[in-house]
C-alpha positions as CSV (number, residue, x, y, z in Angstrom):
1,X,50.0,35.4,83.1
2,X,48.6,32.1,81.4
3,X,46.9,30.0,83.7
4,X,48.3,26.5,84.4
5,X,46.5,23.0,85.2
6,X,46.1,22.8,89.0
7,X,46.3,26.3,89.4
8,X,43.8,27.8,92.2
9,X,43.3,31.4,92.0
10,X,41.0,33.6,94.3
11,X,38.0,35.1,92.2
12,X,36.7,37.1,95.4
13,X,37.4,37.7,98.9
14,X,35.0,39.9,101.3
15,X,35.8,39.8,105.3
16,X,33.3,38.3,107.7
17,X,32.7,34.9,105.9
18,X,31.0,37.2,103.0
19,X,32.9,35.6,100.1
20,X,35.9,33.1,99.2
21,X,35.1,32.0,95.8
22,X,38.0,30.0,94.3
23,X,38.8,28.5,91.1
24,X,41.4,25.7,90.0
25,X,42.7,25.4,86.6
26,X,41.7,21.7,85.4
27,X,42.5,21.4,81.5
28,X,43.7,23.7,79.1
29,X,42.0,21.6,75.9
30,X,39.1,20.1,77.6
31,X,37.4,17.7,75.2
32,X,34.1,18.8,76.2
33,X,31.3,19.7,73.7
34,X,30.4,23.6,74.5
35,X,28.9,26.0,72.5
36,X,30.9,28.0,70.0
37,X,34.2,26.1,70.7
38,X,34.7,25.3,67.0
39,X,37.9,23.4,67.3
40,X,39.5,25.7,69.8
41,X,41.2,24.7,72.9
42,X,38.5,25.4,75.8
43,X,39.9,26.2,79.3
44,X,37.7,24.1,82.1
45,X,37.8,25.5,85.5
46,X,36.0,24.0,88.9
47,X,34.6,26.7,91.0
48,X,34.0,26.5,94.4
49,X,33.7,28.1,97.8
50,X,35.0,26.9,101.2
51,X,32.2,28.5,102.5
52,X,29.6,26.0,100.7
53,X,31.8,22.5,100.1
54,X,29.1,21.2,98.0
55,X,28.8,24.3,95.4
56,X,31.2,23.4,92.7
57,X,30.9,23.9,89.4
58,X,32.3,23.4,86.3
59,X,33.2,26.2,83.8
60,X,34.3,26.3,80.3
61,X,35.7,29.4,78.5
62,X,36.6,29.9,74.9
63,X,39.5,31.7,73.4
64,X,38.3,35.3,72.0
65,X,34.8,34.3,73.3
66,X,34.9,33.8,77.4
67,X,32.3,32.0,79.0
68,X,30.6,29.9,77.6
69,X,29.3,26.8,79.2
70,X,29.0,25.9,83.3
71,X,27.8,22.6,84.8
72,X,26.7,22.7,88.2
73,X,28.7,19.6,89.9
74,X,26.0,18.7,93.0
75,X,22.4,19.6,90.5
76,X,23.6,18.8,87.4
77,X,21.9,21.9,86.3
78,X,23.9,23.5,82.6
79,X,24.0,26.7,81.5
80,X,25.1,27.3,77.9
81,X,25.8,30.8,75.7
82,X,23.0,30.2,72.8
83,X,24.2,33.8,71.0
84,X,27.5,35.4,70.1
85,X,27.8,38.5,67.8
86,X,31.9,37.9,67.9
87,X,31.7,34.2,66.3
């Protein structure tokens, strides 16, 4: 199933307030710069947790590649794939 904008989907659930880490489809062809996107439509994702309301983050995958890029919404921290032996 492709995923659609405004999607939410659960990543992981574990009982006893362990784990409920969601993600929400937010653009199909984000216009962001990430690494290795070479023209390609790049799928952007928020991630977050109603366990921790202030932990979202920002994630950015690449057709044929995967993960490539996620920006850390309260720090502002990045973290970027700087190698790829499939591009």
């Amino acid at each position: 199933m492709a995923p659609q904008v405004s999607e939410i989907y659960r990543q992981e659930y574990a009982l006893n307030n362990e784990a409920e880490d969601m993600v929400e489809v937010l653009d199909l062809e984000a216009q962001e710069t990430v690494p290795f996107a070479n023209g390609r439509p790049v799928l952007k994702t928020r991630d977050f947790t109603p366990l921790s309301p202030a932990a979202e983050e920002n994630k950015f995958y690449v057709p044929g590649i995967g993960f490539v890029s996620e920006v850390d919404l309260e720090t502002g921290e990045t973290l970027e794939l700087v190698a790829c032996s499939l591009c």
